[in-house]
C-alpha positions in Angstrom: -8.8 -32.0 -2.3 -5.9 -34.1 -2.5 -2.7 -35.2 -4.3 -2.0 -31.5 -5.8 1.0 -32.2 -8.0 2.3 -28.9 -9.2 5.5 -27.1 -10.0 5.2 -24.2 -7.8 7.1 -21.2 -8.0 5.7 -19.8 -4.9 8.5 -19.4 -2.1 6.1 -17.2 -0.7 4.5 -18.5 2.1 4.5 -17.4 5.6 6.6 -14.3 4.6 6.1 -10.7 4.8 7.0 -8.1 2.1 6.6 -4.7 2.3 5.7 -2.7 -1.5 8.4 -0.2 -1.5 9.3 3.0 -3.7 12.2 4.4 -2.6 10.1 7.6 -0.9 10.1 8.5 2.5 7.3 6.3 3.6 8.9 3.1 2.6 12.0 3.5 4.4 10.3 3.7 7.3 7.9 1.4 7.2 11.3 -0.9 6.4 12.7 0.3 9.9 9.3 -0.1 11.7 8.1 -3.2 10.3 11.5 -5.3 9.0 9.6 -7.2 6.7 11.3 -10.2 5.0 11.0 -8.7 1.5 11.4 -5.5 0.3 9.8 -5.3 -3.5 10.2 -2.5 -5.9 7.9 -2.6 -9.4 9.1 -0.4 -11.6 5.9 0.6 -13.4 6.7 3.4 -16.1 6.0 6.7 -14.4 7.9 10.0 -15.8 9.8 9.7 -12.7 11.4 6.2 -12.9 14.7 6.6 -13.8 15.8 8.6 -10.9 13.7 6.5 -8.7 15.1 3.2 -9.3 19.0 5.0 -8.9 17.6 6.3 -5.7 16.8 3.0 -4.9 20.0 1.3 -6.0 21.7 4.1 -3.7 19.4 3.3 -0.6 20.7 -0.2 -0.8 24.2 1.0 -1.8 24.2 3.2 1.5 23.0 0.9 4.1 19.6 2.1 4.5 18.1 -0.6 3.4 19.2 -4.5 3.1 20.4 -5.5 -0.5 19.5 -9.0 0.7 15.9 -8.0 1.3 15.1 -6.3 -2.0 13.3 -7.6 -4.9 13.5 -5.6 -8.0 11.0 -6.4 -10.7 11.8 -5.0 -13.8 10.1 -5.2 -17.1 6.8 -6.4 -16.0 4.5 -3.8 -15.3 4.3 -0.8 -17.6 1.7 1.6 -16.7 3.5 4.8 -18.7 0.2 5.0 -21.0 -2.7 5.3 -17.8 -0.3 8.2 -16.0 -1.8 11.3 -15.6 -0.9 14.5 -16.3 -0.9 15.1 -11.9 1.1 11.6 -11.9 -2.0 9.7 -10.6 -2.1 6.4 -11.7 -5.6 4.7 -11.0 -5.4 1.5 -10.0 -1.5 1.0 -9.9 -2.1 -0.4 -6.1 -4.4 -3.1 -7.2 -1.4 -4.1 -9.8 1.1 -3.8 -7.0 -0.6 -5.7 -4.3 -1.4 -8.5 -7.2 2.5 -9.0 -7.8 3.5 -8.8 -4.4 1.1 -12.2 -3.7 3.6 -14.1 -5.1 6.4 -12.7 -2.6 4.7 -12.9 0.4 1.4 -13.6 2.1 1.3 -10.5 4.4 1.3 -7.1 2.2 2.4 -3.7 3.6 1.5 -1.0 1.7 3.3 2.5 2.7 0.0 4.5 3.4 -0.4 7.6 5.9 -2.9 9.5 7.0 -3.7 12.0 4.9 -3.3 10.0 1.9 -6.3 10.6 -0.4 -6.5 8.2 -3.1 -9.1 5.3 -2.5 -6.7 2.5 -3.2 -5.1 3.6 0.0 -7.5 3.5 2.5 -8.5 0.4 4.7 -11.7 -0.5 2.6 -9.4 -0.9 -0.5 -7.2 -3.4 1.9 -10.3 -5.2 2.9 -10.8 -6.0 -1.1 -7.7 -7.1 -2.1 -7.4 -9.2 0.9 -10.7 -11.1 0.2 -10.0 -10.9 -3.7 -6.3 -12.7 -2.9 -8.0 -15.3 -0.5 -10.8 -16.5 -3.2 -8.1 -16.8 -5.6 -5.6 -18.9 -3.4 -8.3 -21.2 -2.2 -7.2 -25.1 -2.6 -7.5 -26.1 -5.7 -5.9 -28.7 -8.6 -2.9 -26.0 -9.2 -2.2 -24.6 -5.6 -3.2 -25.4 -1.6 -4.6 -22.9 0.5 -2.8 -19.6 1.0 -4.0 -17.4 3.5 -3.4 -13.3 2.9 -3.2 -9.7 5.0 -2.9 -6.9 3.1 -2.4 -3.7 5.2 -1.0 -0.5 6.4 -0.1 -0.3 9.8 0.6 3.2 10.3 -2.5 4.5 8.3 -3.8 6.4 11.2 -0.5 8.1 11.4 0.6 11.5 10.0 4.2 11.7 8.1 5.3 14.0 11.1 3.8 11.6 13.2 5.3 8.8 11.2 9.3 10.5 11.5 8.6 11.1 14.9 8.3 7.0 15.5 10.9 6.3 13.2 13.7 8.8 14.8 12.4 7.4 18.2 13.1 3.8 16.9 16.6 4.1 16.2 15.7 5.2 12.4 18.5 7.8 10.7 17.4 11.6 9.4 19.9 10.8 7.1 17.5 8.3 5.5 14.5 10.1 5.3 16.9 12.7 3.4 18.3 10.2 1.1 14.8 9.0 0.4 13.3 10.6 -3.4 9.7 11.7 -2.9 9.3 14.2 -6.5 7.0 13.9 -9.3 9.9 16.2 -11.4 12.3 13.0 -12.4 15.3 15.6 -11.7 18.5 14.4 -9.3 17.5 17.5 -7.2 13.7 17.4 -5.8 12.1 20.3 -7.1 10.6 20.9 -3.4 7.2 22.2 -4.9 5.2 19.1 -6.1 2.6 17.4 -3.4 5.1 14.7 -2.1 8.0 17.4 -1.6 5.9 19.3 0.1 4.5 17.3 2.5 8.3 16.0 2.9 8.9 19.2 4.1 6.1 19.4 6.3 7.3 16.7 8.4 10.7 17.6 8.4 10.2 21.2 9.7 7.8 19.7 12.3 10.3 17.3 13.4 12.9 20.2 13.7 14.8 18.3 11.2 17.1 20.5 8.9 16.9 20.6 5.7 19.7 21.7 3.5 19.1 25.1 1.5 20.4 23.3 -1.8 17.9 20.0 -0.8 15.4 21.6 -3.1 15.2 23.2 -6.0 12.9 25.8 -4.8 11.2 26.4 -1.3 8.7 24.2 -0.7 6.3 26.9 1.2 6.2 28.9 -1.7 4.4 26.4 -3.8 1.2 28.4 -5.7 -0.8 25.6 -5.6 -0.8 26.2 -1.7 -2.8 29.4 -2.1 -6.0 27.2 -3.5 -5.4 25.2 -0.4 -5.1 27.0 2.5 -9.2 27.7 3.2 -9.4 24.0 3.4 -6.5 23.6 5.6 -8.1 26.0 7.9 -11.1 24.2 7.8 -9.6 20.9 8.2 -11.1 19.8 5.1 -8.0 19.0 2.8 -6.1 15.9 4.5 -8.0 15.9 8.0 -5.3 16.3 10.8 -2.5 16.5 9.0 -4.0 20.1 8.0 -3.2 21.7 11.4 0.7 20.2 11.1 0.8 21.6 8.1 -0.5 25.1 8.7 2.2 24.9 11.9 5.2 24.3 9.6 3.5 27.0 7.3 4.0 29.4 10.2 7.5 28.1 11.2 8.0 29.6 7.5 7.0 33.1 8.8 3.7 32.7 7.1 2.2 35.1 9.0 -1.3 35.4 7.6 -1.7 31.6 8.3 -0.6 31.5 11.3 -3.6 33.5 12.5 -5.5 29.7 11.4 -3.6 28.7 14.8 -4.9 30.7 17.0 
């Protein structure tokens, strides 16, 4: 095909941009991977409001490069699909759609451990080929070529800080980072992504301030359901056993018999 005349929008190509939330995962995936844009979609969740301060706040603080960041307000309002646990299915799909038109290779900031199916690599796979049959040459565009990925999906979050302290990343970071489902200033330390905060924090031998959290993330009930599994490995794989260590670091002492 030849002679595509269009008025493209698309300043996208050849550039890398990296989905990001304000959570811990994001600003290190920022540190690891320096991709050329960072892109926040505000998307409706009970937790916005605090999150897009927290946000404003990374930038503010040097954590993050005000020149990098995207903000993309008022376009994707997924309030009414929210779940009461703050699952939002297929908010990934939405997110990898927008950030197309920012760049061509897509980081999402996925760990190991992470459960939800459009965070593992077969979900990548998808969007990659769906993004390549759309962008194939045509009267409106030429070919674009996409990646969409997470590099550090065989990693752990404690394996995760670990890299990131050891790469010249700052604790003060990860602690500036807002990871609650609770919307509140202060984290209420007891939801899954506090938690597991905590988790890698304690493994790390990172401190963490008593007023950080509301309440004390290791005495969370919904960890009493839980535990069996960890034992048995069969509640997020190999991030079970860190888990069940910074359990015990916790004095625990009825898990810690899980170690031995």
């Amino acid at each position: 095909m030849s002679n595509i005349i269009t008025r493209s929008k698309e300043t996208a190509k050849g550039k890398s941009v990296l989905l990001f939330s304000g959570g811990m995962d994001s600003v290190m995936f920022d540190k690891l991977l320096n991709p050329d844009v960072l892109l926040y979609i505000p998307s409706g969740s009970a937790y916005e409001e605090i999150e897009t301060e927290k946000v404003h706040e990374l930038a503010n603080s040097g954590w993050i490069n005000w020149n990098k960041l995207v903000i993309l307000d008022e376009v994707l309002n997924l309030k009414a699909f929210e779940r009461d646990d703050m699952i939002v299915p297929n908010r990934n799909a939405y997110l990898v759609l927008l950030a197309s038109h920012y760049g061509e290779k897509i980081y999402l900031g996925s760990v190991y451990g992470d459960r939800s199916f459009d965070k593992d690599k077969t979900f990548y796979g998808f969007m990659e080929n769906l993004l390549n049959h759309i962008w194939q040459e045509q009267h409106w565009t030429e070919t674009r070529r996409f990646t969409v990925e997470s590099p550090y999906k065989d990693v752990t979050k404690t394996e995760l800080v670990d890299e990131y302290i050891k790469a010249g990343g700052y604790v003060e970071a990860i602690l500036d980072s807002y990871s609650c489902y609770s919307g509140d200033l202060q984290p209420c330390g007891i939801c899954k992504p506090c938690f597991r905060k905590a988790v890698s924090l304690v493994n790390n031998n990172i401190y963490i301030p008593e007023d950080y959290y509301k309440s004390n993330p290791f005495t969370a009930e919904w960890l009493e359901d839980v535990i069996p599994l960890m034992k048995e490995g069969k509640y997020r794989g190999r991030e079970d056993k860190e888990t069940l260590n910074a359990i015990c670091e916790h004095q625990w002492l009825s898990v810690c018999d899980a170690l031995d």
